[in-house]
PyMOL Python script that loads the backbone (N, CA, C, O; Angstrom):
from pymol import cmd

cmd.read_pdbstr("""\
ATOM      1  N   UNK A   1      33.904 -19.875 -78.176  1.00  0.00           N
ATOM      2  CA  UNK A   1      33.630 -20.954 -79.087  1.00  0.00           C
ATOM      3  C   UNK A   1      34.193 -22.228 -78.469  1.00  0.00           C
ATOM      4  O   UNK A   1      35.076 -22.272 -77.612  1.00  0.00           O
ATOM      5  N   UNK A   2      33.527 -23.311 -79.053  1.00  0.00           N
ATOM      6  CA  UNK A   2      33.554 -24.711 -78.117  1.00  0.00           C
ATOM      7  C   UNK A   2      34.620 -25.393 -79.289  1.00  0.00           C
ATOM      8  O   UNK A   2      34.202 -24.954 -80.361  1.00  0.00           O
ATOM      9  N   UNK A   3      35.607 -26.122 -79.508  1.00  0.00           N
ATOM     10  CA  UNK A   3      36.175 -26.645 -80.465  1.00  0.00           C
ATOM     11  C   UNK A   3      36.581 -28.108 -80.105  1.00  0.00           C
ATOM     12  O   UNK A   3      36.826 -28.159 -78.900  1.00  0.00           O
ATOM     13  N   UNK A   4      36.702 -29.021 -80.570  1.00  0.00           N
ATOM     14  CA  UNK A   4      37.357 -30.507 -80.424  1.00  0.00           C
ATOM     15  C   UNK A   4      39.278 -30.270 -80.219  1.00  0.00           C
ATOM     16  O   UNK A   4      39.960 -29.597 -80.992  1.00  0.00           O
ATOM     17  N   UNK A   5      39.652 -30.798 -79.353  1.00  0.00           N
ATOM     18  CA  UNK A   5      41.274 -30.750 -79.022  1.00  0.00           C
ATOM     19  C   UNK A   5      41.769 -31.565 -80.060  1.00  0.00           C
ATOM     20  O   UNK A   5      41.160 -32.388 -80.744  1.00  0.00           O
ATOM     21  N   UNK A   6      43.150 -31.173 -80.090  1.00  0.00           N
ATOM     22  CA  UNK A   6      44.192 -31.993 -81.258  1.00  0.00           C
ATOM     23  C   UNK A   6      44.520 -33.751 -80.546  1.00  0.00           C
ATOM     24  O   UNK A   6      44.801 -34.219 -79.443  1.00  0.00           O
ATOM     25  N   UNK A   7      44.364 -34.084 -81.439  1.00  0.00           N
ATOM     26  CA  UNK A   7      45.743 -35.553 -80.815  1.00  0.00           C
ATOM     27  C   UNK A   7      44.184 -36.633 -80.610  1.00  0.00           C
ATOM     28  O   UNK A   7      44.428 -37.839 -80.661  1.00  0.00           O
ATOM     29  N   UNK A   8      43.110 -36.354 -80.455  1.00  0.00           N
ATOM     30  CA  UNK A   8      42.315 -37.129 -79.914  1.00  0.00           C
ATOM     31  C   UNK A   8      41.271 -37.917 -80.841  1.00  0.00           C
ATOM     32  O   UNK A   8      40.388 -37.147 -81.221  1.00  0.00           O
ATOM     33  N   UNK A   9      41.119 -39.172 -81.297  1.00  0.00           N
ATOM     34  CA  UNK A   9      40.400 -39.375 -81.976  1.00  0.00           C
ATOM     35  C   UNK A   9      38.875 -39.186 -82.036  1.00  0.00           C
ATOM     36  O   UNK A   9      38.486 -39.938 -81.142  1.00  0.00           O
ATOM     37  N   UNK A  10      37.853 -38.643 -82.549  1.00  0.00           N
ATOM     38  CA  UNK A  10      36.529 -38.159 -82.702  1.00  0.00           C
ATOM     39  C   UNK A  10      35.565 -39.107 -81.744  1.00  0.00           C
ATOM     40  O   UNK A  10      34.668 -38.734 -80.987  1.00  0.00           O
ATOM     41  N   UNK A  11      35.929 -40.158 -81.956  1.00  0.00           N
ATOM     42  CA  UNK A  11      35.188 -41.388 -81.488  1.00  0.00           C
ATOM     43  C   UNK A  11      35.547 -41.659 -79.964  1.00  0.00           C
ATOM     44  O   UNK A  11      34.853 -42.535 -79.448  1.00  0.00           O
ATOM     45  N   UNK A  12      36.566 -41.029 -79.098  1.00  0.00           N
ATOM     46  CA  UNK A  12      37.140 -41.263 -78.218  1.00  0.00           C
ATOM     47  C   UNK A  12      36.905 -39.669 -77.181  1.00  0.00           C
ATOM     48  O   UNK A  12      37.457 -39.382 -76.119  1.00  0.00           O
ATOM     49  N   UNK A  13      36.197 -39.110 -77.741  1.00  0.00           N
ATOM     50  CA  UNK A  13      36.106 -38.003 -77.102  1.00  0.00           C
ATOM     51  C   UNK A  13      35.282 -37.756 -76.120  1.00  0.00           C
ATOM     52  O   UNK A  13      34.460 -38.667 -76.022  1.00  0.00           O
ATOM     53  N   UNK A  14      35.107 -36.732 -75.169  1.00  0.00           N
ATOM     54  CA  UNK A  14      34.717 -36.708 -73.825  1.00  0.00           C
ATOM     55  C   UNK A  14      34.185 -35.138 -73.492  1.00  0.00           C
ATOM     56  O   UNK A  14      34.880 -34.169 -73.799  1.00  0.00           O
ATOM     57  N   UNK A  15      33.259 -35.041 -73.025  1.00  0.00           N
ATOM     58  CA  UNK A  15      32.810 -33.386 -72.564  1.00  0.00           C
ATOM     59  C   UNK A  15      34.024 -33.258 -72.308  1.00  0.00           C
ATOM     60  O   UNK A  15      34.691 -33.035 -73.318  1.00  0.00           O
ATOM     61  N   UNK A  16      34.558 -33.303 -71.428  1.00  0.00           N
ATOM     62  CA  UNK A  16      35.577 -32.420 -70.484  1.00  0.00           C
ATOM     63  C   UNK A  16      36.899 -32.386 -71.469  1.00  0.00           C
ATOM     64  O   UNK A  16      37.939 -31.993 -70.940  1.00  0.00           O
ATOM     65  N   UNK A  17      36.946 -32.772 -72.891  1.00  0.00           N
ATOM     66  CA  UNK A  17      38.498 -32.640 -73.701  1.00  0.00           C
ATOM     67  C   UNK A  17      38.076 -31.547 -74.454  1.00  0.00           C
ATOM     68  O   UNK A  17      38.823 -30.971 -75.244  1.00  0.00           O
ATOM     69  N   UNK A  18      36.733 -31.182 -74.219  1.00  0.00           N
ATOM     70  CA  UNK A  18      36.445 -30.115 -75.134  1.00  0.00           C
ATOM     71  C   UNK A  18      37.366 -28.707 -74.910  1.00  0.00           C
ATOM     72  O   UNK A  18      37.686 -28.405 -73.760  1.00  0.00           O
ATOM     73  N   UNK A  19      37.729 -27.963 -75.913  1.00  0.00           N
ATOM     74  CA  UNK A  19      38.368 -26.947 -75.604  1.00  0.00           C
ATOM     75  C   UNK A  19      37.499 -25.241 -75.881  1.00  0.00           C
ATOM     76  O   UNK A  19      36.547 -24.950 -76.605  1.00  0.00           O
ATOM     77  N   UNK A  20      38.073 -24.668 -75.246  1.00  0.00           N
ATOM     78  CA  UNK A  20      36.947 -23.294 -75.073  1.00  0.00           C
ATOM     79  C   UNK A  20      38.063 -22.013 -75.817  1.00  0.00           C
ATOM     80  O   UNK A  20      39.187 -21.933 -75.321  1.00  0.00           O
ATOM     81  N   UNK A  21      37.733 -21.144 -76.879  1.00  0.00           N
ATOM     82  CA  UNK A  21      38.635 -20.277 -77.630  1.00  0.00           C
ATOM     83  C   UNK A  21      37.691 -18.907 -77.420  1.00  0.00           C
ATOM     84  O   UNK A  21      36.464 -18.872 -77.511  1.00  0.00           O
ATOM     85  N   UNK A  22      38.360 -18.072 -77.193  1.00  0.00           N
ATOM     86  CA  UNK A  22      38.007 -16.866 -76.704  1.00  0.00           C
ATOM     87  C   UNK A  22      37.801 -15.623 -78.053  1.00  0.00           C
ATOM     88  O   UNK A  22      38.631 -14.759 -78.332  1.00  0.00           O
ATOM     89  N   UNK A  23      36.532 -15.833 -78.707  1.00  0.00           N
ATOM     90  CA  UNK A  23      36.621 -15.557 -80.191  1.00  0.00           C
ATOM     91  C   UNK A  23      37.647 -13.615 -79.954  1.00  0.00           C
ATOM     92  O   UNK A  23      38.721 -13.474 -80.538  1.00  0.00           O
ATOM     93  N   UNK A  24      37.212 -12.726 -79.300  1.00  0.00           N
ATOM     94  CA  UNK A  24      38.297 -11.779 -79.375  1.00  0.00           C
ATOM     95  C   UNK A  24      39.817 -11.989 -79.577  1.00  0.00           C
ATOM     96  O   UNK A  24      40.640 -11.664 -80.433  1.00  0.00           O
ATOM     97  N   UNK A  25      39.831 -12.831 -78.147  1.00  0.00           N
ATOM     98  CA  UNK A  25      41.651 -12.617 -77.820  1.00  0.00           C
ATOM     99  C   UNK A  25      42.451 -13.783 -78.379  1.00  0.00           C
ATOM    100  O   UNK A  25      43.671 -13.780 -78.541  1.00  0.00           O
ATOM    101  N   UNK A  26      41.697 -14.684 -78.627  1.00  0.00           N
ATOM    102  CA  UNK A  26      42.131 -15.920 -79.085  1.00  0.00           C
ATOM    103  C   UNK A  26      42.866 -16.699 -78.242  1.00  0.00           C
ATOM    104  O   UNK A  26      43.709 -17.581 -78.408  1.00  0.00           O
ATOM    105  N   UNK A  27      42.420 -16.239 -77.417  1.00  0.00           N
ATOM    106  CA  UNK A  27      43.200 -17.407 -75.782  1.00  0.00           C
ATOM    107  C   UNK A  27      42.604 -18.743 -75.688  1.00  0.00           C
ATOM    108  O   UNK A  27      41.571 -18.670 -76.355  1.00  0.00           O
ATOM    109  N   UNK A  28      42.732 -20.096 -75.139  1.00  0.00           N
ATOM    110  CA  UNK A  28      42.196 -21.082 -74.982  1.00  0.00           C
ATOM    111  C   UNK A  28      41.986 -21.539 -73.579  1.00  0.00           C
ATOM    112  O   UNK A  28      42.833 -21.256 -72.732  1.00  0.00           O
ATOM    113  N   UNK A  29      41.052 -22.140 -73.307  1.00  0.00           N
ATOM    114  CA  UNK A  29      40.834 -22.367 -71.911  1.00  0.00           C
ATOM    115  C   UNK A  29      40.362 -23.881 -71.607  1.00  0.00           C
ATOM    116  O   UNK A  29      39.234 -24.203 -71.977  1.00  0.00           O
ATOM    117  N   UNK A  30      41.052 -24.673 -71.050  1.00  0.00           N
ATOM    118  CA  UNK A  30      40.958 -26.034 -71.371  1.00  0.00           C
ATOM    119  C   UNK A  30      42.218 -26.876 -71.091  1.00  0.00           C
ATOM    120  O   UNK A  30      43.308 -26.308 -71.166  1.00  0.00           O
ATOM    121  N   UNK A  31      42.150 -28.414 -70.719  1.00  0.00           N
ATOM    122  CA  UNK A  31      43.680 -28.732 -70.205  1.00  0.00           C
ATOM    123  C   UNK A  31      44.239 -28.834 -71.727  1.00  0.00           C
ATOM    124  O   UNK A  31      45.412 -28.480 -71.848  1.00  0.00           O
ATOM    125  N   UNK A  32      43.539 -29.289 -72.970  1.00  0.00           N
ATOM    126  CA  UNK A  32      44.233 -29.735 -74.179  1.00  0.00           C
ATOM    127  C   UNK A  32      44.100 -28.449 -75.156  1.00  0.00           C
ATOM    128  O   UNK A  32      43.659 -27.326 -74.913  1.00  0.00           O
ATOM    129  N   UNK A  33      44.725 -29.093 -76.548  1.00  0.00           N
ATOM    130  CA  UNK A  33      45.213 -27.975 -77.017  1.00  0.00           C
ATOM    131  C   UNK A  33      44.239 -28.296 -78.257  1.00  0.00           C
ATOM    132  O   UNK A  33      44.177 -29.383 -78.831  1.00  0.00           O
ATOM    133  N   UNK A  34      43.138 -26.605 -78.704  1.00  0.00           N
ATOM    134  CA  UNK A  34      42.421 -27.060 -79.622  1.00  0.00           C
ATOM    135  C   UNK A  34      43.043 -27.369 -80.871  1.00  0.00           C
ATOM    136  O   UNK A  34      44.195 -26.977 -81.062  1.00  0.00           O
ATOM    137  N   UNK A  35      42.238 -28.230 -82.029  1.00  0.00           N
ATOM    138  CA  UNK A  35      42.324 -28.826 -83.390  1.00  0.00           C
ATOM    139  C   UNK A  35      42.764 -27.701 -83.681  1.00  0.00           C
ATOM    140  O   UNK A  35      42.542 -26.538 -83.343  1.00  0.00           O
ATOM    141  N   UNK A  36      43.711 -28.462 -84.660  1.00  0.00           N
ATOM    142  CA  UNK A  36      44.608 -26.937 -85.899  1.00  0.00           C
ATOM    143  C   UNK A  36      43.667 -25.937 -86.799  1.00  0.00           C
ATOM    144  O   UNK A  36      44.046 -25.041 -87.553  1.00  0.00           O
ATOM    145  N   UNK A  37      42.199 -26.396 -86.467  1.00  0.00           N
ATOM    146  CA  UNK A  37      41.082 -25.784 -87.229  1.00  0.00           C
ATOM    147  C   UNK A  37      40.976 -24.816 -86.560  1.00  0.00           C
ATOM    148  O   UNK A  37      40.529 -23.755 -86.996  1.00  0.00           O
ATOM    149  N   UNK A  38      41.327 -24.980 -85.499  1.00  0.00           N
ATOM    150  CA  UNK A  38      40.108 -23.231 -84.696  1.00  0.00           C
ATOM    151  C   UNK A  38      40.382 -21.971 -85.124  1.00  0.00           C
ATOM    152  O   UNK A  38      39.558 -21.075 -84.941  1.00  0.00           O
ATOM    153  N   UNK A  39      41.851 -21.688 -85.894  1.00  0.00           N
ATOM    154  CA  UNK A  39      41.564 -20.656 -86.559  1.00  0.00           C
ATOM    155  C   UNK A  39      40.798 -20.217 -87.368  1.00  0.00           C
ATOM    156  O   UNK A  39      40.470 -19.056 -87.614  1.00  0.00           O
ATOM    157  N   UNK A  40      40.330 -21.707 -88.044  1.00  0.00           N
ATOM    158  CA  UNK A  40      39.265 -21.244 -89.661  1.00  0.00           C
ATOM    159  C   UNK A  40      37.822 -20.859 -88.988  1.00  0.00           C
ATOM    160  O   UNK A  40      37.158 -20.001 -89.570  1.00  0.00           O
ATOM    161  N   UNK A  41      37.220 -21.545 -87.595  1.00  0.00           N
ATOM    162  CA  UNK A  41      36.528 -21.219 -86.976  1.00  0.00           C
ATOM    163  C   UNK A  41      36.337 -20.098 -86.038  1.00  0.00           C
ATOM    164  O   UNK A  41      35.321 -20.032 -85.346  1.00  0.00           O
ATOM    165  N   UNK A  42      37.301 -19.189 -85.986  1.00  0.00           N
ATOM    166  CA  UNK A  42      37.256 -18.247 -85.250  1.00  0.00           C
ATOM    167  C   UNK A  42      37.186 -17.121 -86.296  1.00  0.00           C
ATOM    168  O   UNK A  42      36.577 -16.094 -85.992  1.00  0.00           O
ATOM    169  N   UNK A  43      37.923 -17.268 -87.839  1.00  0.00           N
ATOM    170  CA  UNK A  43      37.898 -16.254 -88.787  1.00  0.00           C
ATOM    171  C   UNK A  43      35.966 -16.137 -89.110  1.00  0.00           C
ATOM    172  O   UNK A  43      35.221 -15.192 -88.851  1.00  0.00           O
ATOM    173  N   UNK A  44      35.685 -17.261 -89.644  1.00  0.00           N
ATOM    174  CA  UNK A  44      34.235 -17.502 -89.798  1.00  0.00           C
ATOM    175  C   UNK A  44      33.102 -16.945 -88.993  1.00  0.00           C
ATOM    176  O   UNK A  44      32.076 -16.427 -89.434  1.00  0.00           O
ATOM    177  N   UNK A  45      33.414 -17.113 -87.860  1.00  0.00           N
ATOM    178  CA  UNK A  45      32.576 -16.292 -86.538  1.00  0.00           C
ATOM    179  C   UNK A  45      32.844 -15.008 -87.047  1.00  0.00           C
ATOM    180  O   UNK A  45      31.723 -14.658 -87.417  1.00  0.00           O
ATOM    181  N   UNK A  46      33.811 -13.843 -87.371  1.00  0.00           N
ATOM    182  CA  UNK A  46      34.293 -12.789 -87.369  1.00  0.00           C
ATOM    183  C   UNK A  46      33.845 -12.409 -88.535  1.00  0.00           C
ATOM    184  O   UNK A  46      33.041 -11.478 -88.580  1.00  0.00           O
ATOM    185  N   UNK A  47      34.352 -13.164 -89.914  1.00  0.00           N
ATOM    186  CA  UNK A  47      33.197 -13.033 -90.695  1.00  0.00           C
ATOM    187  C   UNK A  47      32.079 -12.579 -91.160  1.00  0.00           C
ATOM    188  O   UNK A  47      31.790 -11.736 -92.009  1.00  0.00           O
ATOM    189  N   UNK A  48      31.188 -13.623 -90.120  1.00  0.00           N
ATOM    190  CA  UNK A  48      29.859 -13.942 -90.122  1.00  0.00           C
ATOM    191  C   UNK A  48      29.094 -12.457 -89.385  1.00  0.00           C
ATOM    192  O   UNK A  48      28.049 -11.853 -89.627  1.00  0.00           O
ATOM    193  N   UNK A  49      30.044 -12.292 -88.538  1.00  0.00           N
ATOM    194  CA  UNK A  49      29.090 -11.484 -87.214  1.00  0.00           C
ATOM    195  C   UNK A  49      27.841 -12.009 -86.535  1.00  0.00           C
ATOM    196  O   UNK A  49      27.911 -12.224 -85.325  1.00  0.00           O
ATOM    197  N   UNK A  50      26.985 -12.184 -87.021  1.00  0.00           N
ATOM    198  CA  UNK A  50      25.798 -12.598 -86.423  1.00  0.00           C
ATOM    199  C   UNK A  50      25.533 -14.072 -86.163  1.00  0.00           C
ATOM    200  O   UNK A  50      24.437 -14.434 -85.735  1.00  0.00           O
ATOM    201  N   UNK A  51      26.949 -15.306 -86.525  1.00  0.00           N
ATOM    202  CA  UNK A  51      26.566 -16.545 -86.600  1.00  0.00           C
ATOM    203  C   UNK A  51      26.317 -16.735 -84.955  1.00  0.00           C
ATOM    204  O   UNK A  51      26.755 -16.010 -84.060  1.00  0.00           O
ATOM    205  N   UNK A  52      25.624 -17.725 -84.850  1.00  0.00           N
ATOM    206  CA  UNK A  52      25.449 -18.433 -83.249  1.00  0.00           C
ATOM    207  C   UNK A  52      26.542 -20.250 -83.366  1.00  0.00           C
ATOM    208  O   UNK A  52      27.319 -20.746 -82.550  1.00  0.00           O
ATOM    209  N   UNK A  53      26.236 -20.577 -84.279  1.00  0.00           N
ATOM    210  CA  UNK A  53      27.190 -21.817 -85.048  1.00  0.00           C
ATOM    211  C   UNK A  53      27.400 -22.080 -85.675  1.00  0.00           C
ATOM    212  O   UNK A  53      26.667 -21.860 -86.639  1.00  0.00           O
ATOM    213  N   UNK A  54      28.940 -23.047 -85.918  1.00  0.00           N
ATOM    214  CA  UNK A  54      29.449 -23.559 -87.221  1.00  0.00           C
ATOM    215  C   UNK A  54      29.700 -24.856 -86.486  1.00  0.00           C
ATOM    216  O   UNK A  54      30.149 -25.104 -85.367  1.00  0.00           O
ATOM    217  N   UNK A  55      29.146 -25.801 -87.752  1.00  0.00           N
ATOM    218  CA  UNK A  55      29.458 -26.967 -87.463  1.00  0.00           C
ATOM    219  C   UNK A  55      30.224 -28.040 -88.584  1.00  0.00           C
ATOM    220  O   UNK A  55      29.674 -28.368 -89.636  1.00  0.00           O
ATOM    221  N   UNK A  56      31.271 -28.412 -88.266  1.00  0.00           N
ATOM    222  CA  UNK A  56      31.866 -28.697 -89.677  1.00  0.00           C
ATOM    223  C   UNK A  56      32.342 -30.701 -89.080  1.00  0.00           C
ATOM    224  O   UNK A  56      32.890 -31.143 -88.071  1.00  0.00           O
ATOM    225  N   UNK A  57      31.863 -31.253 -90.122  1.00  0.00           N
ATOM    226  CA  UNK A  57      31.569 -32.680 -89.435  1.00  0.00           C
ATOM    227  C   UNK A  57      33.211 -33.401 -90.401  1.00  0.00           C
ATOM    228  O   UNK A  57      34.136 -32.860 -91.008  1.00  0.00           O
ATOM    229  N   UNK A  58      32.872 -34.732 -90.103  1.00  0.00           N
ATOM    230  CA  UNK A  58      33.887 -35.677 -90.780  1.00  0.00           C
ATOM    231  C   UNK A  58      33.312 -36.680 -91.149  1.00  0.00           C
ATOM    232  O   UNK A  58      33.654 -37.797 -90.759  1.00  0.00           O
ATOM    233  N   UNK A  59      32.146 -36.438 -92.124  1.00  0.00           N
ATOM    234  CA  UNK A  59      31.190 -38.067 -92.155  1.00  0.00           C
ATOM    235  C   UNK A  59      32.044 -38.970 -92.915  1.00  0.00           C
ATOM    236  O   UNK A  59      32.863 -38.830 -93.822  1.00  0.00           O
ATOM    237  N   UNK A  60      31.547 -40.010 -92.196  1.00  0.00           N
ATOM    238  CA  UNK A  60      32.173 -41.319 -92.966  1.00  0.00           C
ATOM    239  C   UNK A  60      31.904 -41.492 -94.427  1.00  0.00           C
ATOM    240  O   UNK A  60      32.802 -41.656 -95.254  1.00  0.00           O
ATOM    241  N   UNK A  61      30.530 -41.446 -94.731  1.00  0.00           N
ATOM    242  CA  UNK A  61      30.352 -41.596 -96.146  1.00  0.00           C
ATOM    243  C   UNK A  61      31.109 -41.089 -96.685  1.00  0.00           C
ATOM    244  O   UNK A  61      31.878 -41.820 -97.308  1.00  0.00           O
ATOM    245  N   UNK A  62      31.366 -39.412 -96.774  1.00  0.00           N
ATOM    246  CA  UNK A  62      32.009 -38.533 -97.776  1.00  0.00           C
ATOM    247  C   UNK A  62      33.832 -39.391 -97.900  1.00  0.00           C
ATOM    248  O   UNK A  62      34.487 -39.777 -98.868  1.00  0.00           O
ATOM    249  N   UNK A  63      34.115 -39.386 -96.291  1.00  0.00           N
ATOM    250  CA  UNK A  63      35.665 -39.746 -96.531  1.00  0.00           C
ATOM    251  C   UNK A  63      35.458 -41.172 -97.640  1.00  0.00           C
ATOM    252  O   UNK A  63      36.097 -41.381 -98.671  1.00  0.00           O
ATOM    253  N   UNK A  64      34.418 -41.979 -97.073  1.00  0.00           N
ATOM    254  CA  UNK A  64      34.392 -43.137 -98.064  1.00  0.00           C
ATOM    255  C   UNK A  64      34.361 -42.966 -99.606  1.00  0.00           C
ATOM    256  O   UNK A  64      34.825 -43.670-100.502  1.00  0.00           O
ATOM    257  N   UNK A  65      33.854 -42.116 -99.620  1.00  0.00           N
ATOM    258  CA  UNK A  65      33.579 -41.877-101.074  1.00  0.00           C
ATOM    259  C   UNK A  65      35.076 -41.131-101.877  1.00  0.00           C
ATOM    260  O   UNK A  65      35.399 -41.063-103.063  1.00  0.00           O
ATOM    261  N   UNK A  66      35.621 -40.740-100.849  1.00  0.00           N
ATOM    262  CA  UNK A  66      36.641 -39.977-100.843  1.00  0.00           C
ATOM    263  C   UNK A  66      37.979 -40.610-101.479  1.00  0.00           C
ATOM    264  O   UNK A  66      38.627 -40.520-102.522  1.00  0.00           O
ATOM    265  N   UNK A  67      38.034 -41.481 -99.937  1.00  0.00           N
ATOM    266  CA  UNK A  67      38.719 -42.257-100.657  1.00  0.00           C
ATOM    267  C   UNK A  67      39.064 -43.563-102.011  1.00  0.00           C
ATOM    268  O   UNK A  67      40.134 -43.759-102.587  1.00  0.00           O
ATOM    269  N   UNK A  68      38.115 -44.078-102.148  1.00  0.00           N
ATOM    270  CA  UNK A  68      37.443 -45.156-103.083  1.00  0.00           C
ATOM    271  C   UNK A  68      37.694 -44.288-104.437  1.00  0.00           C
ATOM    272  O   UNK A  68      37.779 -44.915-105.493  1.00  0.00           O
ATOM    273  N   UNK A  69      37.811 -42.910-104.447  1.00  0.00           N
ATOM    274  CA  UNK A  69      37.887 -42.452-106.151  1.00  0.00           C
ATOM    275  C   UNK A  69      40.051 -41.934-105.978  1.00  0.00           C
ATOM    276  O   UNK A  69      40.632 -41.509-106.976  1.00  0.00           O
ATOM    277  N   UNK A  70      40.613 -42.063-104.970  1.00  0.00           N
ATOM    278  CA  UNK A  70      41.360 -41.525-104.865  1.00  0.00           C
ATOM    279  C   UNK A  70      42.671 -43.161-105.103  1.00  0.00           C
ATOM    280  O   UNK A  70      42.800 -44.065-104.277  1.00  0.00           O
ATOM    281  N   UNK A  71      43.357 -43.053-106.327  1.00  0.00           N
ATOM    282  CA  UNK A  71      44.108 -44.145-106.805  1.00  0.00           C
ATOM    283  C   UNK A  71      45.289 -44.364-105.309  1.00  0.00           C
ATOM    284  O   UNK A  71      45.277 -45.336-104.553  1.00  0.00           O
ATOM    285  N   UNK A  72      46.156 -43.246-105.223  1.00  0.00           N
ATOM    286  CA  UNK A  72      47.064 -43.646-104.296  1.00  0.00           C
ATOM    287  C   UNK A  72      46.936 -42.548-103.220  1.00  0.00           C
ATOM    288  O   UNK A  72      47.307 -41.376-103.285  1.00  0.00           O
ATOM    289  N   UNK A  73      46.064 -43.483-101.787  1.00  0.00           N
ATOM    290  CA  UNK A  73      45.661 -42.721-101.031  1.00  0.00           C
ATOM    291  C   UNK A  73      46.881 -42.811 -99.477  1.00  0.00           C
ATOM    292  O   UNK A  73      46.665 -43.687 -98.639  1.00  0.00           O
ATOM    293  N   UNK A  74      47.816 -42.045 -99.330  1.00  0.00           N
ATOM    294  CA  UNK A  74      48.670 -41.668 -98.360  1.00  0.00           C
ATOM    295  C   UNK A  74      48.851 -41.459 -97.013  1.00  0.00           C
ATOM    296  O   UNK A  74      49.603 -41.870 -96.129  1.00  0.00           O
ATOM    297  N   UNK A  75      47.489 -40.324 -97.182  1.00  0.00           N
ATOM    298  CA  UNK A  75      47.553 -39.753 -95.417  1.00  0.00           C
ATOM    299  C   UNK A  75      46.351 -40.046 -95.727  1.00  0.00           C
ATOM    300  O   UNK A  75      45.722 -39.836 -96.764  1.00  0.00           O
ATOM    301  N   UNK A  76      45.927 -40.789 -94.297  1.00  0.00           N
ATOM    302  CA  UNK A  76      44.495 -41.702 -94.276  1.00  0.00           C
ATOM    303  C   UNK A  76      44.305 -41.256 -92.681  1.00  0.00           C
ATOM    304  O   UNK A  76      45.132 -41.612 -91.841  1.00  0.00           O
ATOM    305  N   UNK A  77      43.239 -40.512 -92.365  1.00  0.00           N
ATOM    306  CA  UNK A  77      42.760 -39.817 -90.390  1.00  0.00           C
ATOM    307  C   UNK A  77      42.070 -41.278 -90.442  1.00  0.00           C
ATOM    308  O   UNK A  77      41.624 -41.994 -91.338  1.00  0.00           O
ATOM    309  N   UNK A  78      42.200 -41.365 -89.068  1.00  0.00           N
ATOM    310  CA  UNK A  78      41.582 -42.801 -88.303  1.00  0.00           C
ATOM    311  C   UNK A  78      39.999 -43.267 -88.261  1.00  0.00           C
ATOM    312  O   UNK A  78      39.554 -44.401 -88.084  1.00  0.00           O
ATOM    313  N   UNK A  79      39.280 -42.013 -88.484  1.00  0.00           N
ATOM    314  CA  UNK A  79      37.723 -41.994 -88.614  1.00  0.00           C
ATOM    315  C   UNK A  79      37.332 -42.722 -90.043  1.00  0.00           C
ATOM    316  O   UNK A  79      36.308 -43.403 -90.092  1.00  0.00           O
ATOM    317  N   UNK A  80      37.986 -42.596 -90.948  1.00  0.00           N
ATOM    318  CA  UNK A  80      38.122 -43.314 -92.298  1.00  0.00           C
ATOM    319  C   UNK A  80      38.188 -44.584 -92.199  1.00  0.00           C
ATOM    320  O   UNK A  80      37.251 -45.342 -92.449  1.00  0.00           O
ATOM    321  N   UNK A  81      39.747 -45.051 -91.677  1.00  0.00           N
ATOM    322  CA  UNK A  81      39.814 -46.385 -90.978  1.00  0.00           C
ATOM    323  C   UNK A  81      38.979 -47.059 -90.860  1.00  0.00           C
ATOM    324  O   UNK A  81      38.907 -47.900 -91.755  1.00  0.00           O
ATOM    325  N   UNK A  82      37.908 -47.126 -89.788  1.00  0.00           N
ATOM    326  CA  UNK A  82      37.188 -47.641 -89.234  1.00  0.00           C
ATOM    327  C   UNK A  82      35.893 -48.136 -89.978  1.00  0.00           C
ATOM    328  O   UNK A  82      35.356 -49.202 -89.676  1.00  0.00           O
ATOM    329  N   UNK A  83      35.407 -47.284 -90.992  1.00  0.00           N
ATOM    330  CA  UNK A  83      34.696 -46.865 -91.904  1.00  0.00           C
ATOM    331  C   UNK A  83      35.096 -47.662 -92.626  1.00  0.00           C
ATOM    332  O   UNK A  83      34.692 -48.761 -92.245  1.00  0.00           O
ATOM    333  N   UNK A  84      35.880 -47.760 -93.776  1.00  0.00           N
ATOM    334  CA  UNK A  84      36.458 -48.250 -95.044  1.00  0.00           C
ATOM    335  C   UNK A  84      37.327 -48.920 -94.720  1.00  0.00           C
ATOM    336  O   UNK A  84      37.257 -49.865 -95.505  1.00  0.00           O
ATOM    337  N   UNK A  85      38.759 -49.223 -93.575  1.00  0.00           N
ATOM    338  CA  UNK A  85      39.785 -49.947 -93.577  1.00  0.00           C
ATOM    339  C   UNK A  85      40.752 -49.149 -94.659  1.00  0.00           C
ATOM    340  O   UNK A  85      40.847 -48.138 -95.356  1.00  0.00           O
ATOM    341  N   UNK A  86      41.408 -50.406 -94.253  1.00  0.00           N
ATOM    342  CA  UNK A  86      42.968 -49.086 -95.266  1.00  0.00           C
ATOM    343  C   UNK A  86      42.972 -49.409 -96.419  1.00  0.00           C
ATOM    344  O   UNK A  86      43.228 -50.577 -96.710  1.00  0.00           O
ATOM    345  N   UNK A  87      42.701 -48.507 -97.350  1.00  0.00           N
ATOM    346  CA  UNK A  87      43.139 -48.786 -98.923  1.00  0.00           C
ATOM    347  C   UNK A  87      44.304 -49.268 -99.508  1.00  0.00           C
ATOM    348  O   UNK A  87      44.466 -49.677-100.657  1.00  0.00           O
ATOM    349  N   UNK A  88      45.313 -49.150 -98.347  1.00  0.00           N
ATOM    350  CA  UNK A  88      46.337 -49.730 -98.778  1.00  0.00           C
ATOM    351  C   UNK A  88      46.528 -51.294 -99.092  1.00  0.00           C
ATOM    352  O   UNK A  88      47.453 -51.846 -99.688  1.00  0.00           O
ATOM    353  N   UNK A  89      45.246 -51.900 -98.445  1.00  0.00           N
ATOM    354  CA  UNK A  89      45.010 -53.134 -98.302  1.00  0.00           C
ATOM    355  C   UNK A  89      44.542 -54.045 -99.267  1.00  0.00           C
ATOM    356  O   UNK A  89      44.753 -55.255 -99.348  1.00  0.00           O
ATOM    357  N   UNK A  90      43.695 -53.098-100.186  1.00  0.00           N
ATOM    358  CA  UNK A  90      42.880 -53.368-100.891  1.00  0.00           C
ATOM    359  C   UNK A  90      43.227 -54.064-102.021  1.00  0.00           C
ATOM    360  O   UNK A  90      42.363 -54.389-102.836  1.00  0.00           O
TER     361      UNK A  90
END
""", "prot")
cmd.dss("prot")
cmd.show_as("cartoon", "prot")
cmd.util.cbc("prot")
cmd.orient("prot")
């Protein structure tokens, strides 16, 4: 399985940061270290049995919408940012 690495913003990403998870052994192969997700993506494959992909996105709208109903919003990921700006601002 192909996964996005930790630490790196979405928008800043590069073929080669991609990280590679070994759905058996759960080894990684890659210079970076995959997103704290790849477990939920490796259970899902196992799961599934027969999936070929999972694709699990971060659209802007939703975070927008997300945030805009959310009164005191705290931990704000950077893809939001960019999108909406900081609510703290508002």
């Amino acid at each position: 399985m192909w996964i996005t690495p930790s630490g790196i913003p979405r928008y800043n990403l590069r073929e080669e940061d991609l990280v590679k998870v070994n759905l058996e052994t759960e080894k990684t192969l890659g210079r970076l270290k995959p997103s704290i997700e790849w477990y939920i993506h490796v259970s899902m494959y196992k799961k599934l049995g027969k999936a070929n992909a999972i694709v699990q996105t971060h659209s802007p709208y939703i975070l927008g919408i997300a945030i805009s109903v959310i009164d005191k919003f705290q931990h704000i990921i950077e893809e939001a940012k960019i999108v909406v700006g900081n609510p703290g601002n508002t």
